[in-house]
C-alpha positions as CSV (number, residue, x, y, z in Angstrom):
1,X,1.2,-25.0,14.5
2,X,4.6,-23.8,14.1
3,X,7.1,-24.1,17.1
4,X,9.7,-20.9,16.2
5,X,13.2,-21.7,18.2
6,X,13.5,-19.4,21.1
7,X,16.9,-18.9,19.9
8,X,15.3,-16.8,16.9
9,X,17.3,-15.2,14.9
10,X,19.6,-18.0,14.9
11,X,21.7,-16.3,12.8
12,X,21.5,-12.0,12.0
13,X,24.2,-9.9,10.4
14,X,25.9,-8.8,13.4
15,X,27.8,-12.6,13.3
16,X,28.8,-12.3,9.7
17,X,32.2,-11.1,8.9
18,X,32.0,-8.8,5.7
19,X,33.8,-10.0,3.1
20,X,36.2,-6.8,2.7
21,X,36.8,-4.3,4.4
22,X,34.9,-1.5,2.7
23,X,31.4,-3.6,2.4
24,X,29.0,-3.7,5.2
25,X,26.7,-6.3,5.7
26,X,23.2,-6.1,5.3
27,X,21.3,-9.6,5.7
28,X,22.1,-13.4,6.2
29,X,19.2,-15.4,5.2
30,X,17.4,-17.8,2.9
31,X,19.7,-21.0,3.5
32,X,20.1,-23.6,1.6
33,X,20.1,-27.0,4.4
34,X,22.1,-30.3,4.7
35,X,23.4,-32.8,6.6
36,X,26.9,-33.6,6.4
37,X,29.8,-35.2,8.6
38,X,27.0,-35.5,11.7
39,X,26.5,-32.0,11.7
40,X,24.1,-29.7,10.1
41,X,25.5,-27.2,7.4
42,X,23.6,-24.1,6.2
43,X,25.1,-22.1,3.0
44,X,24.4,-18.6,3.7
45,X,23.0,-16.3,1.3
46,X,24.7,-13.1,2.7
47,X,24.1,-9.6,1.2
48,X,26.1,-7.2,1.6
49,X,26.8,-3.2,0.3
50,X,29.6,-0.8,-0.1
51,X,30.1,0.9,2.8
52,X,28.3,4.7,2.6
53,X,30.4,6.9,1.9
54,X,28.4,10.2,1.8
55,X,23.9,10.4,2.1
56,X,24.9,12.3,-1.4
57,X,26.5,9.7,-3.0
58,X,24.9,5.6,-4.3
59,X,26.8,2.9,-4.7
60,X,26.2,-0.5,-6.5
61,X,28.6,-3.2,-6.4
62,X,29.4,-5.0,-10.0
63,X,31.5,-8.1,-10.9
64,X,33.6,-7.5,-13.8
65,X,33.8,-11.1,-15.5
66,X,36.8,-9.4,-17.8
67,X,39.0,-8.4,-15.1
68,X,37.9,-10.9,-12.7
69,X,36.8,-8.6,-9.2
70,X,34.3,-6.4,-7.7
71,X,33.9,-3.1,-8.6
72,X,31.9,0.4,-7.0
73,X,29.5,2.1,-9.4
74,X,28.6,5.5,-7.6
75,X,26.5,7.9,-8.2
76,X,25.7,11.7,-7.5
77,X,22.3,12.1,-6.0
78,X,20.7,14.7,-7.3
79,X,17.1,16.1,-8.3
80,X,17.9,15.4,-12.1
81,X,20.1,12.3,-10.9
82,X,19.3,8.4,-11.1
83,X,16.1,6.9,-9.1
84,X,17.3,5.5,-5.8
85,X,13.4,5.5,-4.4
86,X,14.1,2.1,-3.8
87,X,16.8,1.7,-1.6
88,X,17.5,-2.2,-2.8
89,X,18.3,0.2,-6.8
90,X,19.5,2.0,-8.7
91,X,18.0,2.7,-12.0
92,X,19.3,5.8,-14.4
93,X,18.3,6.0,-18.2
94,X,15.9,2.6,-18.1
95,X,19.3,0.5,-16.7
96,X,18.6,-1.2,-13.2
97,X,21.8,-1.4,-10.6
98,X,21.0,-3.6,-6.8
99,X,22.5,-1.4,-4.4
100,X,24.2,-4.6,-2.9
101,X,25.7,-8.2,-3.7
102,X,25.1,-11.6,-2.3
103,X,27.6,-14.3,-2.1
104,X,27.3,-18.0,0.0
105,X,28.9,-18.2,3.4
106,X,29.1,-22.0,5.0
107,X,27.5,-22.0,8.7
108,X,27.7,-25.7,10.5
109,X,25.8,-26.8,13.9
110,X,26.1,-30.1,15.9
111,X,22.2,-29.2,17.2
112,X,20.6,-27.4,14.4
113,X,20.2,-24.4,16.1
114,X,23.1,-22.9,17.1
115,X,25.7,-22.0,14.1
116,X,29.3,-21.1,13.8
117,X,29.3,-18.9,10.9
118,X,32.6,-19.0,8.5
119,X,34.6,-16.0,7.9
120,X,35.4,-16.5,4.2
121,X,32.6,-16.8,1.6
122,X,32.1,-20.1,0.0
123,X,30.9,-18.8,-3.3
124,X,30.9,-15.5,-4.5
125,X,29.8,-14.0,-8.3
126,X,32.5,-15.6,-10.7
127,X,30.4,-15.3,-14.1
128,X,29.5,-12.3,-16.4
129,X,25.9,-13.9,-15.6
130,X,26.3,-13.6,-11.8
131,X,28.0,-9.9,-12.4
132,X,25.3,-9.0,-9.6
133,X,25.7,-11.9,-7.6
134,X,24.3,-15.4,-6.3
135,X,21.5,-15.4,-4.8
136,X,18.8,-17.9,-2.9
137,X,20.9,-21.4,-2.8
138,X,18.8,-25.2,-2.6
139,X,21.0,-28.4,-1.9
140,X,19.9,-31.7,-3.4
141,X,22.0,-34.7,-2.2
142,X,21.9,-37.4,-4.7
143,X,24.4,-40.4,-4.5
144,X,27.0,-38.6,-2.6
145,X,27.6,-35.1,-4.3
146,X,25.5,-32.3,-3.2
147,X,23.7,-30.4,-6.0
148,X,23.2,-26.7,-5.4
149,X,20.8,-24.8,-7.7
150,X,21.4,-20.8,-6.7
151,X,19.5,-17.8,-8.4
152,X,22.4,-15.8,-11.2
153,X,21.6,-12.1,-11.0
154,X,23.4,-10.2,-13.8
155,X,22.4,-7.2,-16.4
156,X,20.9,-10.0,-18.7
157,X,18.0,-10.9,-16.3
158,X,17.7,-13.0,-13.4
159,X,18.7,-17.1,-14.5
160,X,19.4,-20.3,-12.1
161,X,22.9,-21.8,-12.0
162,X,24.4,-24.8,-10.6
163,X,26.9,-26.2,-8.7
164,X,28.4,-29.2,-6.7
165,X,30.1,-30.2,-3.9
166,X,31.0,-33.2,-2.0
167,X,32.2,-31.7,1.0
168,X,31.4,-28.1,1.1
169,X,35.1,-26.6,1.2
170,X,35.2,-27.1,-2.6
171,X,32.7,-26.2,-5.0
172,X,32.2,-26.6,-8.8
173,X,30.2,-25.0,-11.4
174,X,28.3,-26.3,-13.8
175,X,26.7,-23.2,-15.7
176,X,23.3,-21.9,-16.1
177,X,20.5,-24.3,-16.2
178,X,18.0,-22.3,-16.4
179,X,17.8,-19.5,-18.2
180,X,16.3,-15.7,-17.6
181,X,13.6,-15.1,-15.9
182,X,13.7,-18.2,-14.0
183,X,14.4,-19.1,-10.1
184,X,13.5,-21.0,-6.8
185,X,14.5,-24.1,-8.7
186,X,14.7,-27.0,-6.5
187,X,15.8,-31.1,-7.6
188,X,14.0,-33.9,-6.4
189,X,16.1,-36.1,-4.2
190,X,15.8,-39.3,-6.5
191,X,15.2,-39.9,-10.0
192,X,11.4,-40.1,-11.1
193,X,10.5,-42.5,-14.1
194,X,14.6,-42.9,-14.6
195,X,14.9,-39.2,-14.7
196,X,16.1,-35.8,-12.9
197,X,13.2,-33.7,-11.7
198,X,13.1,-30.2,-10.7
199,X,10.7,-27.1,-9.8
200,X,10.6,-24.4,-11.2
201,X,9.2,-21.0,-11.7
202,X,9.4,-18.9,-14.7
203,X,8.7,-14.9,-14.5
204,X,6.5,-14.0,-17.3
205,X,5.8,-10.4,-17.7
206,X,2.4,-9.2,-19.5
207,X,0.9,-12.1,-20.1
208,X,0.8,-15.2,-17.4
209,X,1.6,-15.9,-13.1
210,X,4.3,-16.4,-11.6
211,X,3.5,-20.4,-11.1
212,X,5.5,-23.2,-10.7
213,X,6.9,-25.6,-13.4
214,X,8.4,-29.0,-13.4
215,X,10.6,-30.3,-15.9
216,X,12.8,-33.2,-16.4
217,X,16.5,-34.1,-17.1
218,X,18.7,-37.0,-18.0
219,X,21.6,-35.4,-16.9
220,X,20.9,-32.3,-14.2
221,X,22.1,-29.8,-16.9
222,X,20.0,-29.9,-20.1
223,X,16.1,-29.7,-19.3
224,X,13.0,-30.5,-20.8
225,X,9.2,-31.6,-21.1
226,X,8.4,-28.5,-19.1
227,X,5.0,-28.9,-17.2
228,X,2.8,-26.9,-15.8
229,X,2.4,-27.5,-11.9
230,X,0.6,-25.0,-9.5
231,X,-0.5,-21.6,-10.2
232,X,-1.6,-18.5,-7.7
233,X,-5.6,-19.0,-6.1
234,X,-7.9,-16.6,-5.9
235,X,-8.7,-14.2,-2.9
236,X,-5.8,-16.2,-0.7
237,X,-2.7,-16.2,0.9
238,X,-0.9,-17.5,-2.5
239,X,-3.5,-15.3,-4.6
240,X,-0.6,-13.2,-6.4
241,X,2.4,-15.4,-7.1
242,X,3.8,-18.6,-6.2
243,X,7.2,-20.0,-6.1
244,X,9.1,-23.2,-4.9
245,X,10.7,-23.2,-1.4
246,X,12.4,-26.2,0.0
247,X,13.1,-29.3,-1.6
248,X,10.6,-32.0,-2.3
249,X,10.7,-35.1,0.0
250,X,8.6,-38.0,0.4
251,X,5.7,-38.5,2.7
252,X,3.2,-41.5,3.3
253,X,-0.7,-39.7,2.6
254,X,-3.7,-41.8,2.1
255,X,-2.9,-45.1,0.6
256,X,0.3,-44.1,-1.4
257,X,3.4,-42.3,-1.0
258,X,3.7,-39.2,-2.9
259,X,6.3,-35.6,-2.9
260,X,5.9,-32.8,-0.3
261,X,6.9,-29.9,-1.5
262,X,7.0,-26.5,0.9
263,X,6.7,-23.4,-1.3
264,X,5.9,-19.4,-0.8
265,X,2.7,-17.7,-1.4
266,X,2.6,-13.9,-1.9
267,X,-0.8,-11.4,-1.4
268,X,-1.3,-8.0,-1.0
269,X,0.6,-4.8,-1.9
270,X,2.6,-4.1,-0.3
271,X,3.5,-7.8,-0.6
272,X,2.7,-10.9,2.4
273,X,5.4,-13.6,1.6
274,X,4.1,-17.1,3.3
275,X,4.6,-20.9,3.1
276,X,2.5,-23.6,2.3
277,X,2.6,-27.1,0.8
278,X,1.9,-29.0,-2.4
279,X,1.3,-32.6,-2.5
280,X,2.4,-34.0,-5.9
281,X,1.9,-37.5,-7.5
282,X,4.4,-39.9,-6.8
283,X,5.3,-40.5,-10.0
284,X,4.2,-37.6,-11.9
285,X,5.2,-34.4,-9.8
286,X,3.3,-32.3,-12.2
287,X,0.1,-33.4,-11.1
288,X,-1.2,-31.7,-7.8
289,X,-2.9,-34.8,-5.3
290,X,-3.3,-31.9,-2.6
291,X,-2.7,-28.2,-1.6
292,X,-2.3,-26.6,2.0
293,X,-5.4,-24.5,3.0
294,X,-4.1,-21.7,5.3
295,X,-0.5,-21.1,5.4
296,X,1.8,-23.5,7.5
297,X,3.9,-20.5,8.2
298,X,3.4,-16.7,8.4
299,X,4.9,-13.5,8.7
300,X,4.0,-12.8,12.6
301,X,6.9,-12.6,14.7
302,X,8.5,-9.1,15.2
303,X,11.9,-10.1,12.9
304,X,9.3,-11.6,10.4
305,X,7.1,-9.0,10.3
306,X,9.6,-5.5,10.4
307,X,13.1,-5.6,8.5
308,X,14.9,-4.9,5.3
309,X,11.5,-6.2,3.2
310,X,8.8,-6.4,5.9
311,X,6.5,-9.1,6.2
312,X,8.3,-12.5,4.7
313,X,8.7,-15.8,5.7
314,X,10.9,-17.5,2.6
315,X,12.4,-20.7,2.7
316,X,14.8,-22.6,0.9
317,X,15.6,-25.7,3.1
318,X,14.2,-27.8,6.0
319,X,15.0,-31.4,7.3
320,X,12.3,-33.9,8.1
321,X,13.1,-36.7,10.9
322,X,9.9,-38.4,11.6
323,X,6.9,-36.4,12.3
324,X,9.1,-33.2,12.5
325,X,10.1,-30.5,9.9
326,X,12.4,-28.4,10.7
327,X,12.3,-25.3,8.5
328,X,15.0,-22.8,8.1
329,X,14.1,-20.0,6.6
330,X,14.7,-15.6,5.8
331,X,12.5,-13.3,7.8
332,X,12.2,-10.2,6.3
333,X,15.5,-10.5,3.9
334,X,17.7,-9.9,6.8
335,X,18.1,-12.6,9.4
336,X,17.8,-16.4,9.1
337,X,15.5,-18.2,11.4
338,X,14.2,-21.8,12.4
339,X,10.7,-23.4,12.8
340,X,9.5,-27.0,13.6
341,X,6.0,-28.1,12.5
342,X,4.2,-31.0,12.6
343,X,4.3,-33.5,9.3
344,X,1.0,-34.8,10.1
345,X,-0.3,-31.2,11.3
346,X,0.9,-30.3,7.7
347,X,-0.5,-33.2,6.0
348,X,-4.2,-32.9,7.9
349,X,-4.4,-29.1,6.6
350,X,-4.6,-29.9,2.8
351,X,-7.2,-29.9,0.5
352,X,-7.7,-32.3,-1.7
353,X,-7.0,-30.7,-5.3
């Protein structure tokens, strides 16, 4: 059973600076997690909007990679005018707009719950590939340098870049490694068979699910020998699509060791966003050895359940110190929240696969 933090939110946009002074902002959630210089760090996925300046009037935040800044596409609504339906777009003439941007904000704790948010962002949209910002950060730690695979949202689809840090003031990129559609990419914490290893999950359209993919890399920027790993179940909680949520760590189950992996599950329409786990083979993470029955976490608090996209639970980091996992995690795309569950709870509700 889940143990949510009394504390919950932790961490809600009223304690987030805006980055200017015209933007507003409108959620702080799905963090990436670490541990660094005895404390725990969070990097902030914080989305913010141009400030309204009339009910008549949209607004949709773009990075111009020429000039280098931030600039306001508006809009006159009108009966004839662009569909704003959606509050989270804008779409006129078959071209979609996000009525707001995300950038990475650094948060640090000495206890894990309680977070002193920075004022400045970390990262913000630097690329003509990001021109509609970063989006959905995971950190990998691998011989010192933290790897940080984020979600690039421009007009040319939605891709996953990365970057690098070793100390979380400075950060460096390192391009797009995946291409679009692609996201909720996350890198295995050590090398598997003398190689890089990562989740996953293309977006096809028409044809296919929304599953998720491994692949494998000799140098954490060119990747290959993509494989098939877990794909949506019927009449479930993970019945529509499925996508990779924290990183992969190793657990002890039966008589070997093999990778945990926490990811979401989606049902229904209007959508349910939950978590669950996959355990994959030790040495071959594209082979399923177990997959959680019911969900380890689901949308049922009042933050999780009513917000900017009702009902979600999404994760995209967690810690593990003995028996307990500690997920952080976005409820409803607007606030950031922590649970703790059991490792063994979470092991003894799989199903063999």
């Amino acid at each position: 059973m889940a143990v949510r933090a009394t504390e919950n939110p932790i961490i809600t946009p009223a304690m987030v600076l805006p980055s200017r002074p015209d933007f507003e902002v409108l959620g702080v959630f799905n963090p990436a997690v670490a541990r660094h210089d005895g404390q725990v760090v969070l990097l902030l996925r914080v989305a913010e909007a141009p400030r309204k300046m009339s009910p008549a009037l949209a607004a949709a935040p773009i990075y111009n990679a020429e000039m280098g800044r931030i600039e306001i596409k508006r809009w006159q609504i009108t009966e004839n005018g662009p569909d704003v339906s959606d509050p989270r777009l804008v779409v006129e003439n078959g071209k979609t707009w996000l009525t707001s941007m995300s950038h990475f904000r650094v948060a640090r704790s000495s206890d894990g719950i309680n977070f002193e948010v920075e004022g400045l962002p970390a990262m913000v949209a630097a690329t003509a590939y990001e021109s509609f910002g970063i989006e959905d950060p995971r950190i990998t730690q691998l011989d010192g340098v933290y790897w940080i695979t984020y979600t690039a949202v421009s007009q040319y689809g939605i891709g996953t870049g990365l970057a690098s840090t070793t100390d979380f003031k400075k950060f460096e990129r390192h391009g797009i490694i995946f291409p679009p559609p692609n996201r909720n990419v996350t890198i295995f914490p050590e090398k598997i068979g003398g190689l890089y290893a990562t989740l996953h999950r293309p977006m096809p359209e028409g044809l296919g699910q929304h599953s998720i993919w491994t692949a494998t890399s000799s140098d954490l920027k060119s990747w290959g020998n993509h494989r098939l790993v877990a794909t949506p179940r019927e009449s479930g909680w993970d019945d529509t699509k499925v996508g990779g949520g924290a990183v992969p760590f190793r657990v002890h189950y039966g008589k070997e060791d093999g990778w945990l992996a926490i990811y979401h599950g989606v049902t229904g329409n209007p959508p349910t966003y939950s978590l669950g786990a996959l355990l994959l083979h030790r040495h071959d993470p594209s082979r399923v050895r177990a997959r959680s029955r019911e969900p380890i976490l689901q949308p049922e608090a009042p933050y999780e359940r009513e917000g900017f996209f009702a009902k979600v639970v999404f994760t995209c980091g967690a810690l593990v110190d003995g028996d307990q996992v500690r997920v952080y995690y976005g409820a409803a795309d607007g606030v950031t929240a922590v649970a703790d569950l059991s490792l063994a709870e979470i092991l003894s509700g799989l199903v063999e696969a």
